[in-house]
N, C-alpha and C positions, 0 to 999 in steps of 0.2 A: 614859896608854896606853903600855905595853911597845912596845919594838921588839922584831921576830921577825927570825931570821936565813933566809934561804932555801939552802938547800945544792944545790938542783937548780937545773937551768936552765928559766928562762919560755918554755912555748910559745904557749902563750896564755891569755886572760885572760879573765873576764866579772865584770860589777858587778854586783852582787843590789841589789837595792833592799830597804830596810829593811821596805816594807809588802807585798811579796812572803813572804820568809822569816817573818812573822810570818802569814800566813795560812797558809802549809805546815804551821806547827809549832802553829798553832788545829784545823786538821785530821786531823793524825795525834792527835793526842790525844782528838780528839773519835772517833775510830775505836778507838781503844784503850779507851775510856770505855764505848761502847757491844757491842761486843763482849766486853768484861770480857778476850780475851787477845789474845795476837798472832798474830796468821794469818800462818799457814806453806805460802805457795806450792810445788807440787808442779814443780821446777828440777833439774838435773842437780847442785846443791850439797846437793842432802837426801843425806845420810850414811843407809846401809843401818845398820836399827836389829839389836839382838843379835837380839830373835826379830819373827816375822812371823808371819800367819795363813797359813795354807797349804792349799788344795782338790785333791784328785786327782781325776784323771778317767778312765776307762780305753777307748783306742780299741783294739777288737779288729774288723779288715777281714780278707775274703775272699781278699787279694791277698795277704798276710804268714802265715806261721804262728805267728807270736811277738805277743804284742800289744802297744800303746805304752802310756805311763801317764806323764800330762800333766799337771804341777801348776805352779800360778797362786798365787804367793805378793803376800799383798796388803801395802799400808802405811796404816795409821792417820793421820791427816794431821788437826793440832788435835784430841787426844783432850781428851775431858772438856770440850769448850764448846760449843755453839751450833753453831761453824760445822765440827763433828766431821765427818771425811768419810773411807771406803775405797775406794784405787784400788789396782787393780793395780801393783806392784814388779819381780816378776824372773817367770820359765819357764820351765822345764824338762823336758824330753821326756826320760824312758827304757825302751830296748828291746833285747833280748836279741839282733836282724835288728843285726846291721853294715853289711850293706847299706847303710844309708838315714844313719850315723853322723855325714856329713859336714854332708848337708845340713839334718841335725836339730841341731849345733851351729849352724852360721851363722845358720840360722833361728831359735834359742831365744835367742841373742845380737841380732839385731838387732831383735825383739822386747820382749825385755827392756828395749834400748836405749829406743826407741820410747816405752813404761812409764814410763821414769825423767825423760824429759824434760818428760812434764806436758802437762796443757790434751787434746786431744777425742782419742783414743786410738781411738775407734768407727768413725773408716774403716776401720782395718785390717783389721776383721771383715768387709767387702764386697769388699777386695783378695783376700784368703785365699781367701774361696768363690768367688772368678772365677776361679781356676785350675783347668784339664781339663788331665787324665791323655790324653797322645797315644794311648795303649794302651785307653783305655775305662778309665769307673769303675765301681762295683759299687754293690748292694743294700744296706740295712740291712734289718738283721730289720725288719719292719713296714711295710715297701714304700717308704722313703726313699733317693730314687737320690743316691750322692755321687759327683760327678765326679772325684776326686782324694782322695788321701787329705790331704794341703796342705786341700783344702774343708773335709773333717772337721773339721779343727785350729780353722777359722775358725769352724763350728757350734757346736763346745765353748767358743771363747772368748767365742761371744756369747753362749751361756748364763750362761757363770760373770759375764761385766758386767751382765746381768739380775739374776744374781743377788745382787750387791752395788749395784743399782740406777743404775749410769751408762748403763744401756739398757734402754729401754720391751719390756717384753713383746708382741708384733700380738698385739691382741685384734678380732671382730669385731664390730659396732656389734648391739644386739637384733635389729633386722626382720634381719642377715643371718643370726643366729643362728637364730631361727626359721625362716628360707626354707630355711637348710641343714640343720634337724633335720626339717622338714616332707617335703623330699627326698629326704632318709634311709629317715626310716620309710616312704616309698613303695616305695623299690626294694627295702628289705628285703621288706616285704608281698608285691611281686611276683616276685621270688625263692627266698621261701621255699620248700623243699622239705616235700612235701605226695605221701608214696606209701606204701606198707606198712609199710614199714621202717622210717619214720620216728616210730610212736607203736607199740608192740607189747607186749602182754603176754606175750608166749612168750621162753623165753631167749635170750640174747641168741646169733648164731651160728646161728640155727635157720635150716634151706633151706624152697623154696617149696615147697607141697604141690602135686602134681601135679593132685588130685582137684579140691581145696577152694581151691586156687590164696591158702594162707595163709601166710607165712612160719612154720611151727610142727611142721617136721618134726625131732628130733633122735635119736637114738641112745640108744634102752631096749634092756636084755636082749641085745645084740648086733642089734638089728634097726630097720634107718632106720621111725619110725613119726609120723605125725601126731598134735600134741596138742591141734589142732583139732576136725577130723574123725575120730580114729581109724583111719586107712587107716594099712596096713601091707604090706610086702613078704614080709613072711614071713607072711600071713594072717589 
């Protein structure tokens, strides 16, 4: 056996034991064997690859007149094997409102940040939508109340991890489904609108007839006439 020279100074020291290091090095291999490659944990040492997948998203709220437009650049992590996976890498928010400029960089930074370091990423999306706007939040088209536009941001993130699958979709189990289409179509039933106007042969815009009490009065020959009844103002 060689002597080794040591150039540094000992801090301290530990003894491996021989049938320790021979079971590490039965195990890595046996993981290496079985996975056919190397898994590449998702660490603040994965190097940003040349290209990325990339999603835009576009929030346009009632509070801004310019709208934001939010992309979620993912990374590939073990392509081509078995344990092939896509997570989110970097974010980026841009918008036309300066306004908002400051706290749309800090926030697409430490977001980002967040991304890069790896492992459960999905609470972030429950921080984001606990944030209320002191001023009151607004409507989405389709009667969805967002308290902040900050909340927004966090709706759209949880989509896009849906949608590369590191977040379950809420789905609801059959019997609610059924309970909630069954109470549907009830209130629709008793809702429905059910008067004249609502099933009509006569054109459309026609006023009610006086006589015949039909909606089917419109404008011949210069003279308001029913195409019900035939009653007419001019005779």
């Amino acid at each position: 056996m060689s002597a080794t020279k040591i150039e540094k100074r000992i801090v301290k020291y530990r003894v491996e034991k021989k049938d320790e290091a021979e079971k590490q090095a039965a195990a890595k291999s046996a993981v290496q064997r079985s996975s056919g490659a190397k898994v590449i944990r998702m660490t603040e040492e994965v190097q940003r690859p040349e290209v990325l997948i990339g999603s835009t998203y576009k929030i346009k709220t009632p509070v801004s007149d310019h709208a934001m437009y939010l992309t979620i650049n993912d990374i590939i992590l073990n392509e081509g094997t078995e344990h092939e996976q896509r997570r989110p890498f970097e974010i980026f928010i841009n918008s036309k409102n300066l306004d908002h400029f400051q706290w749309i960089v800090a926030l697409t930074r430490i977001i980002s940040a967040v991304f890069r370091k790896g492992g459960d990423v999905t609470f972030m999306v429950d921080e984001l939508k606990a944030v209320f706007d002191p001023r009151g939040g607004y409507w989405q088209p389709g009667g969805k109340f967002m308290p902040s536009i900050i909340a927004e941001i966090g709706h759209v993130i949880e989509r896009h991890l849906q949608f590369i699958g590191l977040m379950r979709r809420p789905e609801l189990d059959p019997h609610q489904k059924k309970l909630v289409d069954e109470k549907r179509a009830e209130y629709e039933a008793r809702t429905k609108q059910q008067d004249a106007f609502s099933k009509s042969h006569f054109p459309e815009g026609a006023q009610l007839c006086k006589k015949c009490s039909t909606a089917a009065v419109v404008m011949m020959d210069g003279c308001m006439t029913c195409l019900n009844c035939g009653d007419s103002k001019c005779g």
